[in-house]
C-alpha positions, 0 to 999 in steps of 0.5 A: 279065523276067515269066514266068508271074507270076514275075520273073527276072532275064534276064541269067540266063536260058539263051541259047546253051548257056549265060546271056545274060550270059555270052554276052554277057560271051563275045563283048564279050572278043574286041572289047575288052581289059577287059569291066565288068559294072556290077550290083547284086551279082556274078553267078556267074562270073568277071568284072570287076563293078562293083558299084553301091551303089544299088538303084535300077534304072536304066541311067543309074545303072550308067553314071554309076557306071562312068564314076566309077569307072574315069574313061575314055571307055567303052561301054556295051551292056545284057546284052539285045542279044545281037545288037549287032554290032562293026560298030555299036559300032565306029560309036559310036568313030568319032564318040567327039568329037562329043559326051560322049556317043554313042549309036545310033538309027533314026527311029523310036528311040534304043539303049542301046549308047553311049560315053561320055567321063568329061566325061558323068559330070557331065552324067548326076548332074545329070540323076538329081539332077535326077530324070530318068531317061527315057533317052532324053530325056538322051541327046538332050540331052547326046549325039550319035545316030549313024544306024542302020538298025532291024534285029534286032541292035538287039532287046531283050529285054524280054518273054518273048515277044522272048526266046523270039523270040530263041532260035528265030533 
C-alpha cells in the first residue's frame, strides 16, 4: 500500500491493537486446526509460513505453492479482508465438489476467499506457464463462484483511503 509516496506492507500495518496480519492469523486459528502464511519472507512472530521462493507478487503464485506443498484441499483468504466471516467461508466448504476451485462473488465482482482442491494445482501452473495472471479470469475458467451479496465483509484493503475506513468502523 502507498502512503504519503512510501510503500508499506499493509500486512503490517496497525489493526486493532495489534498488525492486520496478525489479527487476521488470530481469528482464522479459532476457525481452523492449522493456519498457513504463504509469503516472501517470515513475518515476526510465530506462525506457520510458507515461504514462497519467487519474488513475484501474485495471488496465484502463493496459491499454487501452497497447494504443492501441503497437497490438500485448502482455503485461501488474503490478509486485507479483515472483515470475512465464518459464515462465507463456510459457504466455499459446502460447494468444496463443484469444482477444483470455489470462490466467492457478487454481480458485480469475484473475492479472493477460495478453496481449493490439490486437482487446482495443476490447473493454476498452467495458467501463470502460461502467462495469466488476471485472477479473476482464472478462477472464472477453472472455478466455480458461490453467490454473495456485496457487503463490507468482502472490502479490501487496498489504499490508504479503504484502511483508514476500515479502522473507523
Amino acid at each position: 500500500m502507498q502512503v504519503g509516496g512510501k510503500q508499506f506492507d499493509k500486512a503490517l500495518l496497525p489493526f486493532k491493537d495489534t498488525t492486520l496480519l496478525e489479527f487476521q492469523h488470530a481469528k482464522l486459528k479459532q476457525w481452523f486446526q492449522e493456519v498457513y502464511l504463504s509469503c516472501k519472507q517470515p513475518y515476526p512472530f510465530k506462525a506457520r509460513h510458507l515461504i514462497e521462493a519467487t519474488s513475484h507478487f501474485n495471488p496465484l503464485v502463493g496459491m499454487a505453492h501452497a497447494l504443492s506443498a501441503l497437497q490438500t484441499p485448502l482455503i485461501f483468504i488474503p490478509v486485507d479482508m479483515p472483515f470475512i466471516t465464518q459464515e462465507s467461508l463456510l459457504k466455499l466448504y459446502d460447494n468444496r465438489f463443484k469444482a477444483p476451485l470455489i470462490y466467492l462473488k457478487s454481480p458485480k465482482t469475484f473475492y479472493l476467499p477460495s478453496l481449493c482442491q490439490p486437482s487446482a494445482l495443476d490447473l493454476l501452473q498452467e495458467a501463470l506457464d502460461g502467462g495469466q495472471e488476471k485472477v479473476g479470469a482464472v478462477f472464472a475458467k477453472i472455478g466455480f463462484g458461490v453467490e454473495v451479496i456485496e457487503s463490507k465483509e468482502f472490502c479490501n484493503l487496498n489504499t490508504y483511503n479503504d484502511y483508514t475506513e476500515a479502522l473507523n468502523g
